[in-house]
BAFI-3210 file (N, C-alpha, C; in Angstrom, 3 decimals, decimal comma, padded with zeros to 6 digits):
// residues 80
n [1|2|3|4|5|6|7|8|9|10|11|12|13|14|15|16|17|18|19|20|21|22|23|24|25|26|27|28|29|30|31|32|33|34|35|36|37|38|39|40|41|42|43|44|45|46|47|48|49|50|51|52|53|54|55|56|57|58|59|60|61|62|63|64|65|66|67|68|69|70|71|72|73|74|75|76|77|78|79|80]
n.u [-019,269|-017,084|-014,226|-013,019|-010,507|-007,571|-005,334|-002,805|-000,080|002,562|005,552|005,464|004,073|005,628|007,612|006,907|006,346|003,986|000,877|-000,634|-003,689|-005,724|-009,594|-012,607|-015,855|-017,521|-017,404|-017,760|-018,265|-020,822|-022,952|-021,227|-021,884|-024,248|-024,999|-023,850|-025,116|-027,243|-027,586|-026,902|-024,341|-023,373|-024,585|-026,292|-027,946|-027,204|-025,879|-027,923|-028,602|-030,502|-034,427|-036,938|-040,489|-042,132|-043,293|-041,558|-039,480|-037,753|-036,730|-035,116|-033,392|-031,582|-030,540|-029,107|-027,577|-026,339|-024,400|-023,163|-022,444|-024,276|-024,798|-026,373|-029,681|-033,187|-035,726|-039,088|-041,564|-043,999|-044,882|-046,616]
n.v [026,308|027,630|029,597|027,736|027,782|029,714|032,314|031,318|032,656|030,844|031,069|032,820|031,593|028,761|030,400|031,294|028,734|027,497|025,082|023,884|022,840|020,763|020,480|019,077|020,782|020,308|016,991|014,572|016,021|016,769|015,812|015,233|018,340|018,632|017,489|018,891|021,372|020,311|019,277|021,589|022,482|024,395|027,115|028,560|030,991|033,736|033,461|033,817|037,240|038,236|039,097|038,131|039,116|036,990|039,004|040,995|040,130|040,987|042,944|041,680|039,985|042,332|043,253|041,124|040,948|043,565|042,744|043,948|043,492|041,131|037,711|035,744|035,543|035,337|033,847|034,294|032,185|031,787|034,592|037,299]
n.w [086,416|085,951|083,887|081,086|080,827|082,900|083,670|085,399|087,885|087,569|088,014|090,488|092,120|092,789|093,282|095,861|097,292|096,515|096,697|094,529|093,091|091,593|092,096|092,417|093,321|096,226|096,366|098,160|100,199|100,602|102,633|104,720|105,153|105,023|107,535|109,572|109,219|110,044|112,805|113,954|114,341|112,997|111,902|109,460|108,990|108,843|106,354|104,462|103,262|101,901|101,429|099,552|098,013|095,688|094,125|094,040|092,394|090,181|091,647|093,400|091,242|090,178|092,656|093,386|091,065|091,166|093,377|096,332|099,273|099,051|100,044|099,560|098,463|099,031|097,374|097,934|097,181|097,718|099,268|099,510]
ca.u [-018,021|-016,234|-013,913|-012,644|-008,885|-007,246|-003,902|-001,995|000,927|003,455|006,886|005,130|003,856|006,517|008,916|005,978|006,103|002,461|000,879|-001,898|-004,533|-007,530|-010,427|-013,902|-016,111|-018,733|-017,169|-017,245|-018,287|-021,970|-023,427|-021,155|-021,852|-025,883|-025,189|-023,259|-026,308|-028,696|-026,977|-027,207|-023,168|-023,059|-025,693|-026,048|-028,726|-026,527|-025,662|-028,874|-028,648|-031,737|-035,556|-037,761|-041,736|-042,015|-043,781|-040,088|-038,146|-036,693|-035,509|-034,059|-032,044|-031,298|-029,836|-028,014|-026,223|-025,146|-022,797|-023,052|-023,465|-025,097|-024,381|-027,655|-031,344|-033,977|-037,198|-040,518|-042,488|-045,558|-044,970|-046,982]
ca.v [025,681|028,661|029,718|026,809|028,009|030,623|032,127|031,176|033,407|029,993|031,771|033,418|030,695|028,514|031,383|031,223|027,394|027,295|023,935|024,245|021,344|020,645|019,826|019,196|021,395|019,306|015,788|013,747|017,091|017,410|014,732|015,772|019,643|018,722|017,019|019,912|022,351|019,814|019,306|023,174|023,103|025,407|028,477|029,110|031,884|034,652|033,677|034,448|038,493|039,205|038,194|039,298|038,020|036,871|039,827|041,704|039,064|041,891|043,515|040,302|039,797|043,536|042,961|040,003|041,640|044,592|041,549|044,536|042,759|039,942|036,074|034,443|035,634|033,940|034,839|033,575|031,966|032,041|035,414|038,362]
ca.w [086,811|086,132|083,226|081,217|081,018|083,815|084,023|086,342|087,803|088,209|088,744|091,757|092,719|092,655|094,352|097,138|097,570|096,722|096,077|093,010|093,352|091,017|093,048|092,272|094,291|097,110|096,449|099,149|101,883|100,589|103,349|105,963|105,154|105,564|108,847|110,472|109,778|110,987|113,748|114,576|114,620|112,066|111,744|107,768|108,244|108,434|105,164|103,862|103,388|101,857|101,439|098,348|097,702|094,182|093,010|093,483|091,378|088,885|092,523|093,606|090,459|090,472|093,715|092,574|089,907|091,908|094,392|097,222|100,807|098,956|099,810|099,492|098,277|098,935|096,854|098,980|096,288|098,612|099,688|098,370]
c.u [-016,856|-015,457|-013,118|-011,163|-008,412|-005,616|-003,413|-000,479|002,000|004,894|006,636|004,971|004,973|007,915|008,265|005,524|004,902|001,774|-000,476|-002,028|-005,892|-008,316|-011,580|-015,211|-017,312|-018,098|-016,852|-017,449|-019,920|-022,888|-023,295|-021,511|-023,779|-026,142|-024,738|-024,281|-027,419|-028,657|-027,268|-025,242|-022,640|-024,503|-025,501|-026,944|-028,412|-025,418|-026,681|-029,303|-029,952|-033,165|-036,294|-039,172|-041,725|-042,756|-042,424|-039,438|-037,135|-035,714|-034,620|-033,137|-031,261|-030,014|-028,694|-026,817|-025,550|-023,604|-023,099|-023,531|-024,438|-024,417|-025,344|-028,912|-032,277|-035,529|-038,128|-041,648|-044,289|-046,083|-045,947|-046,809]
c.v [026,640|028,522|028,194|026,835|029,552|030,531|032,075|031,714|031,994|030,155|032,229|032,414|029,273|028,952|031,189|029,688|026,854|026,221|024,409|023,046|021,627|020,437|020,159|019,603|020,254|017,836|015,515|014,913|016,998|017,331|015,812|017,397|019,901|018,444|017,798|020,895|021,605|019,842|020,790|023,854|023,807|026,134|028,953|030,504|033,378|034,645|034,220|036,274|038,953|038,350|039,178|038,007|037,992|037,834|040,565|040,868|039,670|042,586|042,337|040,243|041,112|043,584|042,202|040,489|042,706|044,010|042,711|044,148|041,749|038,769|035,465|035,460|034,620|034,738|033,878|033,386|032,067|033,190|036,544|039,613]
c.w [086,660|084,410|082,844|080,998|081,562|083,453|085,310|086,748|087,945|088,710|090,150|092,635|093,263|093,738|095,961|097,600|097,545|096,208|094,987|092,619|092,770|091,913|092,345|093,325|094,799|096,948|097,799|100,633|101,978|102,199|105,141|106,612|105,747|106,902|109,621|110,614|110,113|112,118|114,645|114,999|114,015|111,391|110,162|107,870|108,585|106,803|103,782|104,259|103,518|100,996|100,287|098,184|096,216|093,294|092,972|093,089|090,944|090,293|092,872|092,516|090,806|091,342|093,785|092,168|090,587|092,961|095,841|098,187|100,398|099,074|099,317|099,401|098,272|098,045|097,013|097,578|096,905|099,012|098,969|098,247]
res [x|x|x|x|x|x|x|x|x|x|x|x|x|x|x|x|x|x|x|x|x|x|x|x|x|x|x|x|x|x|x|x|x|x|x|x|x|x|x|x|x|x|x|x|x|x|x|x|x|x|x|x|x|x|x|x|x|x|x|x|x|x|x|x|x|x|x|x|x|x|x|x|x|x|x|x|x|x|x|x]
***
């Protein structure tokens, strides 16, 4: 869920008319977010970068941890 207290610049914000709104992430989108890629009106699998078979796991994390050109791993439990 992320850190449980952030600073916040508020003078800046403030000077920059910026509104600053809690939100709880997926409430109330999950549904409609499943029905848009069923649908096909939204293509997720260019979000999936990169593919690893479960004997490279340690590369998959690896990969992970570096963040470089990664959104999404998928590691093929079936794969060998």
């Amino acid at each position: 869920m992320g850190k449980p207290t952030v600073e916040i610049p508020l003078l800046t914000a403030a000077v920059r008319e910026v509104d600053i709104r809690g939100v709880f992430r997926y409430v109330n989108c999950y549904q409609a977010a499943l029905d848009l890629v069923a649908s096909g009106a939204v293509d997720v699998k260019p979000l999936v970068t990169h593919h690893f078979p479960l004997a490279q796991v340690e590369q998959a994390f690896s990969t992970a941890l570096q963040g470089k050109d990664v959104i999404k791993i998928i590691i093929d439990c079936e794969a060998v």
